[in-house]
N, C-alpha and C positions, 0 to 999 in steps of 0.2 A: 948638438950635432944635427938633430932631427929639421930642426928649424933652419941651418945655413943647408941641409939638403935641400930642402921644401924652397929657399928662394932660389939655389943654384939651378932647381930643375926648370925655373922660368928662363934661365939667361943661356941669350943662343950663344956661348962660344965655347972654343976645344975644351977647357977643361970640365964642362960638365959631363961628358961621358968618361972620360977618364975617373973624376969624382966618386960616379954613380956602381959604376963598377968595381975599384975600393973598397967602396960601401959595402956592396954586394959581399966580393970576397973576406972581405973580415966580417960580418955576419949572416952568414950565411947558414948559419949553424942554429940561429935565435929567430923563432918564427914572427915572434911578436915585431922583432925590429923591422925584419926580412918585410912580412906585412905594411909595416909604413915604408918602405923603400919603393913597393910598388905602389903604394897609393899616393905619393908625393908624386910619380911619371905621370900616374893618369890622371891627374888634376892641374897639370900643368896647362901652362897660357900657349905653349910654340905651339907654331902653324902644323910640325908633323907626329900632334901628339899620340892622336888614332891610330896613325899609322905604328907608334911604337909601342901603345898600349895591345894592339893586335899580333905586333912581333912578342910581346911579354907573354900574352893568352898561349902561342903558337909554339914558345919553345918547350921544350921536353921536358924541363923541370917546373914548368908550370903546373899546379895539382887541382885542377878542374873538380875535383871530389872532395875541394878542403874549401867548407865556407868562410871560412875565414879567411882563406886568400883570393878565393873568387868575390868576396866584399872588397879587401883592400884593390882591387885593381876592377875587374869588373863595375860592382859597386859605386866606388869611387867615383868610375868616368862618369856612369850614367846618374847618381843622383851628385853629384862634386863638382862636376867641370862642366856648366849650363854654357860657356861658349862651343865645348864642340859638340856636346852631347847634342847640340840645337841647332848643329853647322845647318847651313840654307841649300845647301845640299841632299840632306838627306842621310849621310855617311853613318851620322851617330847612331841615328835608327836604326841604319842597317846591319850597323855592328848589334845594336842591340837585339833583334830582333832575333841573329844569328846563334847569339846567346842564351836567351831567353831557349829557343829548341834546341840548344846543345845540352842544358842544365835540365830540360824538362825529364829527361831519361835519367838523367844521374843523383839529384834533388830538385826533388819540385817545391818545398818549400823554399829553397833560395829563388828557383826561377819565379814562384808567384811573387816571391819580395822582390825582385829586382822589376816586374810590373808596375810596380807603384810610382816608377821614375816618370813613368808617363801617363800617370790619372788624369794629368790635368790637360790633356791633349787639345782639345776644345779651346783653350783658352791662347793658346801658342799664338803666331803672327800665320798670314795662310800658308804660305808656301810650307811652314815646318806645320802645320795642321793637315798638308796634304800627305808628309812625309812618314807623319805620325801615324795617321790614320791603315797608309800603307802596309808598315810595319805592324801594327795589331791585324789588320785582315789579313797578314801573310800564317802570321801566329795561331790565329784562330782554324785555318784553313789549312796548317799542317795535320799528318796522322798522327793516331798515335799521344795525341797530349792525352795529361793527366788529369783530372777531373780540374782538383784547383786551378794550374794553370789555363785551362780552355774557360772555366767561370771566371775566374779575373779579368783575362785577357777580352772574354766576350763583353761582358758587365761594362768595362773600361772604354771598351769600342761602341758600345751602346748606350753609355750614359748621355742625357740631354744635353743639349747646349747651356751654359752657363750664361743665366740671366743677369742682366744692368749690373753695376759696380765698377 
């Protein structure tokens, strides 16, 4: 079941919301499944994944204080899904970034883990190395962070450029 959800949530037509929502109400009760229900959306290929991965963050049953559901959906987009995490945009950073100081307050061990999606910033193409860069000076430059996440987040922002290869 897990697997015809995971390829349903790439395919654009009516009945994958119908599907996904099924899914939902019949296990809605089992974290673990519940868990892959959201991490199958935010991994997905459609063009309005962000935008539905941010409706999932935004609604009221979402539990922001449960790392394990902030991994599968969180998590997920930013180390799971490199096409939008790395949209040329900018989008995914800023989602992430948004996160990274929403979690700093609630667990800062998730938000330092969820830093690591972007160690390699440096190496990105420019336009997502500007985008990157952005979103850690925004990070480092909020109040208020937590020891870890302001050393990660600086560290990460200050590491050299990555030499020849």
């Amino acid at each position: 079941a897990m697997a015809a959800l995971g390829l349903l949530a790439n395919l654009d037509i009516p009945e994958r919301d119908t599907a996904l929502a099924d899914f939902h109400a019949r296990w809605r009760d089992d974290p673990l499944v519940l868990d892959k229900w959201y991490m199958v959306q935010a991994q997905s290929r459609l063009p309005d994944t962000l935008d539905r991965v941010a409706k999932l963050r935004a609604a009221p049953e979402f539990e922001i204080d449960n790392p394990n559901r902030v991994r599968a959906l969180i998590g997920a987009f930013c180390h799971g899904n490199p096409l939008h995490f790395h949209a040329p945009d900018g989008s995914g950073y800023r989602f992430f970034a948004d996160q990274v100081l929403a979690l700093n307050g609630i667990n800062a061990q998730i938000a330092a883990r969820l830093l690591t999606a972007i160690d390699q910033w440096r190496r990105y193409m420019p336009a997502c190395q500007t985008h990157a860069r952005a979103a850690l000076e925004r990070i480092v430059a909020a109040q208020g962070l937590t020891r870890d996440v302001y050393e990660i987040a600086s560290k990460t922002l200050d590491a050299p450029e990555a030499s020849g290869s």
